[in-house]
Backbone bond lengths (Angstrom), bond angles and torsions (degrees), N, CA, C in turn:
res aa  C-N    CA-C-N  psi(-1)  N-CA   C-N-CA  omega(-1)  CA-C   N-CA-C  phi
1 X - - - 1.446 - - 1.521 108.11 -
2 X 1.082 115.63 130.10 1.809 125.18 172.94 1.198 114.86 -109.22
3 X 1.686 111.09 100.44 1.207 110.35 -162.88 2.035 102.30 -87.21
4 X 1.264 118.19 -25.47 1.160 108.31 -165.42 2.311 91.52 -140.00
5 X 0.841 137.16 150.18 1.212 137.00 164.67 1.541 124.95 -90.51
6 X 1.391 129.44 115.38 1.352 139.60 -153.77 1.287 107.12 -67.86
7 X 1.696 119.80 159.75 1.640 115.27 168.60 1.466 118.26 -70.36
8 X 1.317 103.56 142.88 1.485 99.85 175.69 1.451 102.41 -105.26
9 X 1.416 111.92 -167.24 1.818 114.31 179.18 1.899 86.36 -93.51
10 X 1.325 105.10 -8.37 2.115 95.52 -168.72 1.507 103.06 80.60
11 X 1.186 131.18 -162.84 1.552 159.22 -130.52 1.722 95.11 -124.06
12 X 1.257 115.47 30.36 1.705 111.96 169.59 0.949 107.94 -87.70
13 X 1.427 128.72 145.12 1.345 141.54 163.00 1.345 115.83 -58.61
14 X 1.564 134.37 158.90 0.791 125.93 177.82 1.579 113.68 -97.06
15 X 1.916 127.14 -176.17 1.002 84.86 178.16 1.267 138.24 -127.81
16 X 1.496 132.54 -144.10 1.476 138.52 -139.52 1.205 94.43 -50.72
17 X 1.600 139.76 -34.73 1.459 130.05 -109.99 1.470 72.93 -115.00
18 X 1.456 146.23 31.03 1.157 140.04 -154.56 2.127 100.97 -125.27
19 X 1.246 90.96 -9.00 1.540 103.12 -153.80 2.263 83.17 -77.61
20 X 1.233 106.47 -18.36 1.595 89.45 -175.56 1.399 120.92 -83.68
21 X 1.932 123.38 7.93 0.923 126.97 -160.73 1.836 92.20 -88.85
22 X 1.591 120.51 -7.03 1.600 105.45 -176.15 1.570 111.79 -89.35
23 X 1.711 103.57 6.97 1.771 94.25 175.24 1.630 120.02 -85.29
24 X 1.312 114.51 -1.11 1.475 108.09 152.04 1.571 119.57 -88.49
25 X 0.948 128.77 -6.51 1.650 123.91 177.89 1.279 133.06 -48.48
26 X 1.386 133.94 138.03 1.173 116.27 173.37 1.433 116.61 -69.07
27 X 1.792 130.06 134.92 1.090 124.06 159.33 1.793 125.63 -16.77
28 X 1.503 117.09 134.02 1.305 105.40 -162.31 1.350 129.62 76.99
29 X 1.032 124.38 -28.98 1.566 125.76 -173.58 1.393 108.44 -25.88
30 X 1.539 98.09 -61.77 1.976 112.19 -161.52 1.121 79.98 -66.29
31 X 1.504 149.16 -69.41 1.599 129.12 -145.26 1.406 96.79 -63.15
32 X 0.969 124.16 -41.67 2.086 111.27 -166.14 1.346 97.68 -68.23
33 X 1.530 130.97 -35.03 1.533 116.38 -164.10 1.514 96.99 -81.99
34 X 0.875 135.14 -40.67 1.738 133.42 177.14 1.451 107.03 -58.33
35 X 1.272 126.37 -49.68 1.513 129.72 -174.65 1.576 102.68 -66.58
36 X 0.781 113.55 -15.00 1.618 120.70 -166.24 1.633 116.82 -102.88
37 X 1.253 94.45 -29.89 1.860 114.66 173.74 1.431 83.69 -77.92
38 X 1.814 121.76 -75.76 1.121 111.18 -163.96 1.870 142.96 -30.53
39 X 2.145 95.09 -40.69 1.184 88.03 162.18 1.733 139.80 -85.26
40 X 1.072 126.05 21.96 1.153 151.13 177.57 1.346 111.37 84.77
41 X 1.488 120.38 -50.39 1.137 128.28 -146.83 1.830 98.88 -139.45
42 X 1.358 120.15 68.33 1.582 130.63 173.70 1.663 113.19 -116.11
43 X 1.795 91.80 167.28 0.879 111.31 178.74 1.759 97.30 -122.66
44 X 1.625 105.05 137.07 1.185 127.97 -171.21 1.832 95.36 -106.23
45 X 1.342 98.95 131.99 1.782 102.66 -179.02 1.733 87.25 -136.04
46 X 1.615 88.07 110.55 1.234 119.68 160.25 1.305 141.26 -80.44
47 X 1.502 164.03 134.96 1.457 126.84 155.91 1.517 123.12 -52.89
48 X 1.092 121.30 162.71 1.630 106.69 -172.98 1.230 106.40 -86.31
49 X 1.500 126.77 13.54 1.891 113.67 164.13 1.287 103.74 -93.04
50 X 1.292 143.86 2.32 1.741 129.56 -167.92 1.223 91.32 -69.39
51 X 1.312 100.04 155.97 1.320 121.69 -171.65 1.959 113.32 -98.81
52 X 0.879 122.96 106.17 0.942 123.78 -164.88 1.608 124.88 -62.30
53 X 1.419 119.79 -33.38 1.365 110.31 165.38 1.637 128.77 -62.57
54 X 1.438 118.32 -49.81 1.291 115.98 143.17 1.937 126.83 -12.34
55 X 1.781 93.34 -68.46 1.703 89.62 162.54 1.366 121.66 -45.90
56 X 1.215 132.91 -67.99 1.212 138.83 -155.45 1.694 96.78 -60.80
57 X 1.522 117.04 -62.38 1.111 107.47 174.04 1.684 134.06 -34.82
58 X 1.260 123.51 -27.10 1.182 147.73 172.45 1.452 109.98 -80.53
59 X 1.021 135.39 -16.39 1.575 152.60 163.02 1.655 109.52 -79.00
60 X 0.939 98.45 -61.46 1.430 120.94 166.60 1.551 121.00 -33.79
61 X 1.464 97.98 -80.62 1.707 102.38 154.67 1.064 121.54 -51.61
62 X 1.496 150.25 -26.50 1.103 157.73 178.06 1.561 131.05 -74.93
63 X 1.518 98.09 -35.49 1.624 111.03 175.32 1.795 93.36 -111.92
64 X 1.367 105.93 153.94 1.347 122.25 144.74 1.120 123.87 -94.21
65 X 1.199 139.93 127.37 1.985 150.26 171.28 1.351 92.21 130.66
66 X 1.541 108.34 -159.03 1.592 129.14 145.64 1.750 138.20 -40.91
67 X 0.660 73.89 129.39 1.932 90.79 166.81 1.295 140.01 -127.26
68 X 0.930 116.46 93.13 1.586 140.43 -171.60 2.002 104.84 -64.40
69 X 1.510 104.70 113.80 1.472 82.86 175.64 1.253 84.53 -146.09
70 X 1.618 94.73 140.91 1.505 112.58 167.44 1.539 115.78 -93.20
71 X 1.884 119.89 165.24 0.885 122.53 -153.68 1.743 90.37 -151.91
72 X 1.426 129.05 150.06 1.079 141.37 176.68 1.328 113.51 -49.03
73 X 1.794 105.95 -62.37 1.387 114.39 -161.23 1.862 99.19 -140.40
74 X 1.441 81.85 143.08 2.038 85.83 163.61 1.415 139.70 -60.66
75 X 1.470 85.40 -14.79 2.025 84.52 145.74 1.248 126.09 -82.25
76 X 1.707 106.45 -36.30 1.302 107.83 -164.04 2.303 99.25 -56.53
77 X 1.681 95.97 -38.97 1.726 92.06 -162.18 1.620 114.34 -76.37
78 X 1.445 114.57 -4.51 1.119 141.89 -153.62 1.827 88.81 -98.65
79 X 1.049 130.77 -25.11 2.033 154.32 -175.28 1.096 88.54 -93.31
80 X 1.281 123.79 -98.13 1.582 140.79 -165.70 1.317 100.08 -22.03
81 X 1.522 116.97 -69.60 1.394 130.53 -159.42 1.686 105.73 -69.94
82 X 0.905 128.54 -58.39 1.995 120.35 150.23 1.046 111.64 -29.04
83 X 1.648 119.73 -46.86 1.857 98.42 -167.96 1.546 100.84 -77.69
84 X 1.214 137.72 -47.89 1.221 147.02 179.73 1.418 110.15 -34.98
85 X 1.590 107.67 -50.25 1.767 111.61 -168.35 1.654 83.00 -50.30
86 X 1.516 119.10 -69.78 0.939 129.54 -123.96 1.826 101.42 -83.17
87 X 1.414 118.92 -6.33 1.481 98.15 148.32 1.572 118.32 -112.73
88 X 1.718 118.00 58.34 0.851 132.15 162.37 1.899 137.56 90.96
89 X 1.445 93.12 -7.14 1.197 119.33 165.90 1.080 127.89 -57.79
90 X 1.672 135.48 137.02 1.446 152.36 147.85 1.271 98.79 -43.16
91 X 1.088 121.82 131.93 1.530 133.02 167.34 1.321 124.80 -164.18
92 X 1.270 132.98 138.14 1.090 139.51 -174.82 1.485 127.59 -124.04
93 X 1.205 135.69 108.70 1.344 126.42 -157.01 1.481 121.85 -101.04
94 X 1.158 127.56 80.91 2.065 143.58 172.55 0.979 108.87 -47.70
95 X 1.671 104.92 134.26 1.226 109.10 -14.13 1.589 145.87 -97.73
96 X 1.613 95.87 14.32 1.968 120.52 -172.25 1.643 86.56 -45.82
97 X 1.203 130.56 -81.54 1.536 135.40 -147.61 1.839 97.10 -116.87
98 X 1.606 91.16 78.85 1.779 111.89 169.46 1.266 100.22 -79.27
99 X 1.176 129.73 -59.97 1.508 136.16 -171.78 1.618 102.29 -48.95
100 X 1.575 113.46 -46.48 1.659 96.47 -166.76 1.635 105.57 -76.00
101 X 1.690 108.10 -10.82 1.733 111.04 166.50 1.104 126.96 -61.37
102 X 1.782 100.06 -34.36 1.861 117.30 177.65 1.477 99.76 -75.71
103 X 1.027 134.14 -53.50 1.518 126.01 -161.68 1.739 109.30 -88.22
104 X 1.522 110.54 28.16 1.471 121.16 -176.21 1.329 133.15 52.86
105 X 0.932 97.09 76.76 1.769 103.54 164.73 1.161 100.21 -94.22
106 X 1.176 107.99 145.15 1.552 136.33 -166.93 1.544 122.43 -69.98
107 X 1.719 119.42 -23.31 0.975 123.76 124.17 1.764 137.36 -151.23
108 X 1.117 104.75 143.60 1.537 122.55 -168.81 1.835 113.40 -73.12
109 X 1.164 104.31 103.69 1.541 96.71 -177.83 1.894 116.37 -118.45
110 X 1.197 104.33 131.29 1.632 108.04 -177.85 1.439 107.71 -168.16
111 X 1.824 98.92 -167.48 1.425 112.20 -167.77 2.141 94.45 -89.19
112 X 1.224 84.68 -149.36 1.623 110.65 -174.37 1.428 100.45 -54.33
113 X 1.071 129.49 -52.47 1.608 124.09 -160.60 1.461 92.57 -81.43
114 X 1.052 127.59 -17.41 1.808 104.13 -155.53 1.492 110.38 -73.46
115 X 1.653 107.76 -9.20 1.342 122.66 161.95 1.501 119.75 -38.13
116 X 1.567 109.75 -30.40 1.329 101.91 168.14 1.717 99.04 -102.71
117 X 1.058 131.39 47.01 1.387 120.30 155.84 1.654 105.90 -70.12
118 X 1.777 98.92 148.71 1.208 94.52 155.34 1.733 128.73 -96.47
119 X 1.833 82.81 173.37 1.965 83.25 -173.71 1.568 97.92 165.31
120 X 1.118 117.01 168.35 0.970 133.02 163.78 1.839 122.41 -99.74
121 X 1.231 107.31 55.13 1.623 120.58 171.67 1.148 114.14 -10.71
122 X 1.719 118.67 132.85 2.083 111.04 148.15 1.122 91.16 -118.29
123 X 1.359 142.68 5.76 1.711 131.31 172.70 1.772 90.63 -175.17
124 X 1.835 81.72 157.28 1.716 101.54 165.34 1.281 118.97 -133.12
125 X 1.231 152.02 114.44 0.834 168.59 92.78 1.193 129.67 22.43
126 X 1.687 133.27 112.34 1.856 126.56 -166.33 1.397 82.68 -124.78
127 X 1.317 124.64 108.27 1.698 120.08 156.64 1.363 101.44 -72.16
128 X 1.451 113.39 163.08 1.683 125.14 -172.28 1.717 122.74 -5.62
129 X 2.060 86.43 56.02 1.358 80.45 153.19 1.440 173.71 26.95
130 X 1.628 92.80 -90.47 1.200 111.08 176.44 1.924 109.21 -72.91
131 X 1.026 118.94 5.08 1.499 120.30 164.76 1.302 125.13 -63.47
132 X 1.565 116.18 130.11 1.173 97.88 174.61 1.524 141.21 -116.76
133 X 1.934 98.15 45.29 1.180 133.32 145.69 1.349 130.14 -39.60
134 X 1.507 101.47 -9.41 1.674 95.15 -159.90 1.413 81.83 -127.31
135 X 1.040 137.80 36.89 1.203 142.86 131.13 1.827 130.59 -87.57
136 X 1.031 129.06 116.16 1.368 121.16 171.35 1.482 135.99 -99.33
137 X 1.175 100.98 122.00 1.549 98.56 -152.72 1.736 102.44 -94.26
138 X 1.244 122.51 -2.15 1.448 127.12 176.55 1.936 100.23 -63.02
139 X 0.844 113.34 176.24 1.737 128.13 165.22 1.557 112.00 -104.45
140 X 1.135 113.08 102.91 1.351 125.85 30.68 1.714 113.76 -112.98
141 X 1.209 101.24 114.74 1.719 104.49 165.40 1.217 137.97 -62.53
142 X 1.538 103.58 125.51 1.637 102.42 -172.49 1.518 90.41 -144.00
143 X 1.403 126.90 158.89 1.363 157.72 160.63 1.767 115.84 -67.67
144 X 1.061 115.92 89.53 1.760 101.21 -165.84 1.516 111.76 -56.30
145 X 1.569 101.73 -32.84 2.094 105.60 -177.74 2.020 104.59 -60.71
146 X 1.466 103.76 -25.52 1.459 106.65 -177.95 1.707 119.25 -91.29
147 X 1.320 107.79 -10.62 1.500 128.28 167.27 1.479 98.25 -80.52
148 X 1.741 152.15 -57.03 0.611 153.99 -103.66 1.688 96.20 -133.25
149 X 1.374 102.34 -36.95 1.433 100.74 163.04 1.608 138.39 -49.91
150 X 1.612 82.03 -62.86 1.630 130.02 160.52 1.720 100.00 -30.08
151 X 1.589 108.28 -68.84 1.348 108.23 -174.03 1.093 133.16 -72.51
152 X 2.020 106.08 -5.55 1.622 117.36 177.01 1.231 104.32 -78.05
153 X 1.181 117.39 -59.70 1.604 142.46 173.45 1.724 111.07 -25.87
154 X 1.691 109.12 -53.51 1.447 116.13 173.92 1.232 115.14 -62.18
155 X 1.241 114.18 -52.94 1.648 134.61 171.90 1.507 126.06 -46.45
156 X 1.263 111.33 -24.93 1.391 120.88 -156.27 1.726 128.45 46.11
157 X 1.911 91.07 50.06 1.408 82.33 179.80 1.744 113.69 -145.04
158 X 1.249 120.06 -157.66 1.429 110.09 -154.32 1.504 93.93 -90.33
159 X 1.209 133.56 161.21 1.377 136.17 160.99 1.985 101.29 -142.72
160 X 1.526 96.27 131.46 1.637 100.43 -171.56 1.461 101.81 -131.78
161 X 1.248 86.08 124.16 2.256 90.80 -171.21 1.785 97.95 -104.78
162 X 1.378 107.43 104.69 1.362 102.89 -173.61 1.598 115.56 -88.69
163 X 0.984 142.33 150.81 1.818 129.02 -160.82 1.777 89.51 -171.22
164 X 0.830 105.36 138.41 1.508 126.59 159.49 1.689 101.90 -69.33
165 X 1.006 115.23 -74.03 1.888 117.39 -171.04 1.394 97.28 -112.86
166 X 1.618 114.13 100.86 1.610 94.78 -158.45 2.350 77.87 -109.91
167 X 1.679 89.49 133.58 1.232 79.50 162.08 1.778 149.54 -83.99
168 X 1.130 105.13 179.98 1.478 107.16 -162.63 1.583 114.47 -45.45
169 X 1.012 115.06 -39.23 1.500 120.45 -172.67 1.124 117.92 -69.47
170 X 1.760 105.20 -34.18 1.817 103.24 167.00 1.345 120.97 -90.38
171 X 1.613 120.88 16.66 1.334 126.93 170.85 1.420 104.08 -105.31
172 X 1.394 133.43 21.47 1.533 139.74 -172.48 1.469 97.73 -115.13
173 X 2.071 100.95 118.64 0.821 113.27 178.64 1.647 107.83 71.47
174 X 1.320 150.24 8.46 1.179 136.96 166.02 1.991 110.00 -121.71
175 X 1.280 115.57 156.02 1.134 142.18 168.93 1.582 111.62 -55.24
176 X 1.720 126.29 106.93 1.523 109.37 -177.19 1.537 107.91 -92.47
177 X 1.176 128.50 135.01 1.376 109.41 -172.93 1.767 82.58 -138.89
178 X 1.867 89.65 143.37 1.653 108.01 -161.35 1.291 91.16 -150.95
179 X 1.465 100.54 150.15 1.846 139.96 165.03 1.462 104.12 -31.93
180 X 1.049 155.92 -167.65 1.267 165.99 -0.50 1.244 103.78 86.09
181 X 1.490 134.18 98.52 1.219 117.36 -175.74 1.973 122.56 -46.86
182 X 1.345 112.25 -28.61 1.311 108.85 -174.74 1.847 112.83 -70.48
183 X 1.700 87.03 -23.33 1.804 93.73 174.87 1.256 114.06 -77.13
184 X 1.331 123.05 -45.79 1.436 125.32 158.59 1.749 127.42 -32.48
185 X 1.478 88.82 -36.94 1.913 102.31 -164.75 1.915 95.39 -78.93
186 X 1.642 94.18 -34.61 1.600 91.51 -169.05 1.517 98.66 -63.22
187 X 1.480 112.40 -59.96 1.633 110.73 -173.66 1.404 119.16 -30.11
């Protein structure tokens, strides 16, 4: 039960000393994640070694508010969300600390359901996609990439399903935006 919702730091950046995390990136990175926010509704094709906190961070810089990002597995958000604290980020991890999601942390990280976290979204985020984890097969069944759409669409905001081999069905009707083929080849 959440009787009252905790202070957050709000929508501050974290700080300066954060700017050295883009010397591992693959060439391009920032242009594909901006081109990809830009078209509202893309698919980001990654190699499957990028490193995923780096991404988010690049999302991060990219949107102002919240960011909702989903994650395969509860280890995987349970990683993410440690590395994040630890270069200085608001974060909140769904659904253990919903309340610090409701009272805005800057970003929201979990599995399939956290799609219904609350917040006030500027982007969402599908790490490896093409999983089909993010489907729920209990009753009532729902698709979290199709919840998440749904909720960009209401929202008026970007949603980016990033996948290494993203399949056909989530390339219907969306924008594919990719690396540099030689960055791709290195991954």
């Amino acid at each position: 039960i959440v009787r009252e919702l905790p202070e957050t730091p709000g929508l501050v950046p974290p700080p300066p000393a954060r700017a050295g995390a883009a010397a591992g990136l693959s060439p391009g990175l920032r242009d594909a994640v901006r081109r990809a926010l830009e078209s509202g509704n893309a698919v980001l094709r990654l190699p499957p070694t990028f490193a995923r906190q780096p991404l988010v961070e690049e999302v991060l810089e990219a949107c102002e508010g919240q960011v909702l990002v989903l994650v395969e597995s509860h280890d995987d958000a349970q990683t993410l969300t440690g590395r994040l604290r630890r270069r200085g980020w608001s974060v909140a991890h769904c659904p253990d600390e919903w309340a610090v999601a409701a009272a805005g942390a800057r970003v929201v990280v979990g599995t399939r359901n956290a799609v219904f976290a609350p917040g006030a979204y500027a982007a969402i985020v599908v790490l490896d996609a093409h999983s089909e984890s993010y489907r729920a097969e209990r009753v009532p069944t729902f698709d979290a990439r199709d919840v998440a759409t749904e909720r960009a669409l209401r929202g008026g905001i970007p949603v980016c399903f990033v996948s290494a081999c993203p399949p056909v069905e989530l390339l219907h009707e969306r924008p594919l935006v990719t690396l540099e083929r030689s960055s791709e080849r290195r991954g």
